[in-house]
N, C-alpha and C positions, 0 to 999 in steps of 0.2 A: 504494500500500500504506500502511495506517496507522502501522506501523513495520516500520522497518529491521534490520537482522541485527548494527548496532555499538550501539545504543540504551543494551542493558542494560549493556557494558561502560564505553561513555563518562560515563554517567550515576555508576556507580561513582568512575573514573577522576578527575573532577570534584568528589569528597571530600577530594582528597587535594592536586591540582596543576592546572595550566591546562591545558585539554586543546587537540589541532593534529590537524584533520580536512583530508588532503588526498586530491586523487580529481581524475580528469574532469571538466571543466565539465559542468554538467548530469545528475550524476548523482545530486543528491538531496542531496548536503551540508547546503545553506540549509536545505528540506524537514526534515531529519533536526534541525538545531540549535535549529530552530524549534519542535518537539515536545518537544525536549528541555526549550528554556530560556525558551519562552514570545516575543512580539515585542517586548517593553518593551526591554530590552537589546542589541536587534538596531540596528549600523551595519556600513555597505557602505562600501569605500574608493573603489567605481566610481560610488557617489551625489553629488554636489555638494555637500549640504549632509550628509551625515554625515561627509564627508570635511571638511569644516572642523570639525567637532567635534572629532575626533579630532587634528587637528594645532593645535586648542587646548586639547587635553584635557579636553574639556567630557564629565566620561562621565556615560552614566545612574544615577540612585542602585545603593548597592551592594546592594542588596537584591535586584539583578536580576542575574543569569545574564550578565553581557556577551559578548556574542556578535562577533567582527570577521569581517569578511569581506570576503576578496579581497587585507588589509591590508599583504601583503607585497610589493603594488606600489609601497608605500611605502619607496624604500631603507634607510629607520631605521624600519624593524618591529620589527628584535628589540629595538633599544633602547627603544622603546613598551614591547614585551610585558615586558620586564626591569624597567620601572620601575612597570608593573603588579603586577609578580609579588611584587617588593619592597617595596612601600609597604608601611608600619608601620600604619597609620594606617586601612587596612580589609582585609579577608577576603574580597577580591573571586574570584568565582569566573569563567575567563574560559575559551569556547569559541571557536579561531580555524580560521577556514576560508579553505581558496586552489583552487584551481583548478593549482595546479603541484605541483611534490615542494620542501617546506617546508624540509625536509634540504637538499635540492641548492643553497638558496637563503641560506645559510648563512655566507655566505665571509667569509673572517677570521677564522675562528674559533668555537666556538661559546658565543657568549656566555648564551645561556638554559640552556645544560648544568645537568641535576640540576632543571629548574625545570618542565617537562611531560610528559603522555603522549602517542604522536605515536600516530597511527590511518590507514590507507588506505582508504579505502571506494570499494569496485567494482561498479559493474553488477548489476544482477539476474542469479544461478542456479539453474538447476533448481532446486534442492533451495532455495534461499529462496522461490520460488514454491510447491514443495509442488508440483513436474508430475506427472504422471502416468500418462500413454499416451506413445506417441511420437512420432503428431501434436502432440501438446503441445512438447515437445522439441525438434520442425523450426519447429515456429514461433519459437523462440526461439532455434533457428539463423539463422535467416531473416529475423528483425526484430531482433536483436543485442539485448544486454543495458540499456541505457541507456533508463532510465523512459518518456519521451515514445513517442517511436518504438516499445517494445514495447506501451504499453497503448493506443496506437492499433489495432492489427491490424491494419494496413495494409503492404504492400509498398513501394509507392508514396510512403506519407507517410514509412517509413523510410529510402526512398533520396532524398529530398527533403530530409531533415532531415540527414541524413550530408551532404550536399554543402553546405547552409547552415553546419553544424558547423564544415567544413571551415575554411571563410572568416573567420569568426568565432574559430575560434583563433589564425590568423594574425594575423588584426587587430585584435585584442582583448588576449589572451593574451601573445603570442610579442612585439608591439611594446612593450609596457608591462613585460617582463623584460630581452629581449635588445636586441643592436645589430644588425640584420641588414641587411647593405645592400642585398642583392636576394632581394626577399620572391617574386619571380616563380618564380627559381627554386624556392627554399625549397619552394614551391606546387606546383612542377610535382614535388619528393622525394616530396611529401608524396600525389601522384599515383602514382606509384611503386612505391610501398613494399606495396601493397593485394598487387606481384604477386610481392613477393619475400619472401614471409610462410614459414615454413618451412623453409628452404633455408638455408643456409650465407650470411651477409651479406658480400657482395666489394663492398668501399668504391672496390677499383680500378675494377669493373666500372660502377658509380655515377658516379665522378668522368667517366669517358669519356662518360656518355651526358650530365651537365648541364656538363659542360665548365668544370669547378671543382677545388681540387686537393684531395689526400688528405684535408689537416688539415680544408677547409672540410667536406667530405660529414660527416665525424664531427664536425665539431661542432654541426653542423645536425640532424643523428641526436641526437644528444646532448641537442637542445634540444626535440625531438619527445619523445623519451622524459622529458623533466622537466613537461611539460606535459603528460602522459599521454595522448599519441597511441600512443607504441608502447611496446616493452618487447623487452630482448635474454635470453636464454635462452644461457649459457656451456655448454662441453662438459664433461661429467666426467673430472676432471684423474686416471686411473689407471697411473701411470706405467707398468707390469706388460703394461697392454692394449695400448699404442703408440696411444692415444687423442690428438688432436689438441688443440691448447692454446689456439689465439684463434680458428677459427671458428667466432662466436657466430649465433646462429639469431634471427629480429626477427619478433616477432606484433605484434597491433593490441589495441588497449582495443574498441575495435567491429569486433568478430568477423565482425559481416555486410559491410564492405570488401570481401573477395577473392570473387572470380568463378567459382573453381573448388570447389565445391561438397564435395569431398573434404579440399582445404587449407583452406576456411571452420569444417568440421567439427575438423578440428588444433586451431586456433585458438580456437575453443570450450571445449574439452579447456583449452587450455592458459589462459585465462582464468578456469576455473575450478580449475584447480589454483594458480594465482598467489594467485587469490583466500582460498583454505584455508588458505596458506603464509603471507600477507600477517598473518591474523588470529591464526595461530600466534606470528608476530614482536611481534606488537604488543599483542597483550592477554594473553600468554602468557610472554614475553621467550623461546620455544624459538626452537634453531636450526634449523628447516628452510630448506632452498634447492630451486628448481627447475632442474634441467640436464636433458641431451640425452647419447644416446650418439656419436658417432663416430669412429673409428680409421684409422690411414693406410690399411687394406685397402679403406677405401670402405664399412664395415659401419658401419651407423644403427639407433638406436635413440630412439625421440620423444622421450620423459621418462625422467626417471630423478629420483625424492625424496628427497633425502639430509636426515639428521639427525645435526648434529654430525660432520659427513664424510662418516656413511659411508650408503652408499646402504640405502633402507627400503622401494621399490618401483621395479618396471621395468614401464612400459607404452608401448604400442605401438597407434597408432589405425588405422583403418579403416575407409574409409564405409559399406562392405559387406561380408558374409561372403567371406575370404578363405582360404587356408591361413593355419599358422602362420608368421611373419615369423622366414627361420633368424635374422638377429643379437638377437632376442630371445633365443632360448633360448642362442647363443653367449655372451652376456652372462652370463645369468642361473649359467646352466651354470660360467662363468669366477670370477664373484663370488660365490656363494652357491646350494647348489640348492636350499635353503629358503625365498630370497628371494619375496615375493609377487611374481607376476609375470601383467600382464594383457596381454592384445589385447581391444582392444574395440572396436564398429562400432555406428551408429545404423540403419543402413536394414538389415543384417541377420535371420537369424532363429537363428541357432545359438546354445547357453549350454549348454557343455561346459567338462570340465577334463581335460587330457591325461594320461596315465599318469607321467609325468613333472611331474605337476603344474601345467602354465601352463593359468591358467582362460582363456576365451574367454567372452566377453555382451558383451551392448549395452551403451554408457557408463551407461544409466541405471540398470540391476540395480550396476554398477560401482561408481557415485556413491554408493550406498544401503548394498550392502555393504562398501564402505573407507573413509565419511568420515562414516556418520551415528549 
């Protein structure tokens, strides 16, 4: 695609302060800073010779866009980016990209405070593509969001590429952050995790199968999700519901992972709801958060949008036309009966709204009428 969906905000953003692009490996960052800021200002921390520039300061004239990238494999990044930010002496404009959460990477404090805009940038969705049928749709279930792999069309080159991906953030990524003494296992989580996507995450149930103890599964989890392999999903804390408090729910950044075509479909949903939420946060400063329903009765509900606390939508997915989902409407019914509240399916055909108001369509009438 010629451009990306954060273009016009970072391009702003870059008036005012240094801007912090993090995302996926491979999901267009470079691509995107590169249309932004031109290549004259463009250094890699993973190149050999841009990386000695940069650890002598040697930057491109200020007339350029300085672009870093990857730079916070360097342990004194922020003190770089700080002393960028600070110099008197030019109006350097600086575009920094990583491959991990920038945030997460922070420790000690945060000395850039007040000095950047920070951006997340995700995957291609429906609606960035402009789909349209729902062949379109399954394709992009089925080839996952991540440029390469989707604008191949191919099956084949996307499960080829996800399994290369794989390797490569281990060994690439994860070694040049973290200290992990056994990358095998790590590999074998990160195996894993494809089939425990939706469901309630038990760290204990983990630790028995790699034979590792509590503290180590979570902070292994912990390190997949900062290099944006996965992402947890909290339960809505409604003390009133007897809703559960730490069974958090773990999707994938690359949605075509799980095997079971129903939970792949979840996972879609829920990457493109991160994704709206993500750009809310960030180019917007509002509070939206992504949570989940469940209560000690065993009643679930997928998502649930809150804004500023309090919840703004309840949906509920479905690969296919099904009845209504009762802990939907028990929710919706408990919390608000005006609340917007969907079920929605991609391989279905029904697009109704109940007497009671809970609509029923396909994700993609969904997407179109609550977010465009």
């Amino acid at each position: 695609m010629e451009n990306r969906y954060l273009k016009e905000a970072i391009q702003e953003d870059l008036q005012a302060k240094m801007v912090l692009i993090a995302g996926p490996r491979q999901v267009g960052k470079t691509s995107l800073s590169l249309q932004i800021a031109g290549k004259n200002g463009y250094l890699n921390w993973d190149i050999p010779q841009d990386r000695e520039k940069i650890l002598l300061g040697e930057w491109p004239p200020s007339k350029h866009i300085l672009i870093l990238d990857e730079i916070h494999k360097n342990p004194d990044w922020r003190s770089i980016l700080k002393a960028l930010s600070d110099n008197p002496h030019t109006k350097r404009k600086v575009l920094v990209t990583g491959s991990a959460k920038l945030d997460a990477y922070r420790r000690g404090g945060d000395s850039l405070q007040g000095r950047y805009f920070f951006h997340r940038m995700h995957p291609f969705t429906g609606d960035e593509l402009n789909l349209k049928s729902t062949d379109d749709w399954k394709q992009l279930l089925n080839l996952g969001g991540f440029p390469e792999p989707y604008l191949s069309g191919s099956k084949r080159f996307a499960d080829r590429w996800s399994r290369d991906y794989r390797v490569r953030l281990l060994e690439d990524d994860i070694t040049s952050l973290e200290n992990v003494s056994n990358l095998a296992k790590l590999e074998l989580l990160g195996l894993r995790l494809p089939q425990l996507v939706g469901s309630p995450l038990s760290l204990n149930s983990i630790k028995e199968d790699l034979g590792v103890s509590h503290q180590t599964v979570d902070r292994w989890i912990t390190i997949l999700d900062n290099v944006y392999f996965s992402y947890r999903v909290a339960p809505l804390g409604v003390n009133r519901l007897r809703t559960v408090k730490k069974e958090q729910k773990l999707y994938l950044w690359n949605w075509s992972l799980p095997k079971d075509p129903a939970i792949q479909f979840e996972n879609m949903v829920a990457g493109h709801l991160l994704k709206w939420i993500h750009q809310r946060q960030d180019a917007y400063g509002e509070d939206w958060n992504l949570n989940y329903y469940r209560d000690t009765a065993g009643r679930e509900v997928d998502f649930v949008l809150t804004k500023d606390e309090r919840p703004e939508l309840l949906l509920e997915v479905k690969l296919s036309d099904t009845d209504i989902h009762p802990p939907l409407r028990y929710l919706r019914d408990r919390l608000s009966p005006t609340l917007p509240t969907y079920q929605v399916h991609l391989q279905g055909k029904k697009d109704y709204e109940t007497a009671d108001g809970i609509r029923v369509t396909s994700f993609p009438i969904f997407w179109k009428e609550f977010f465009s």
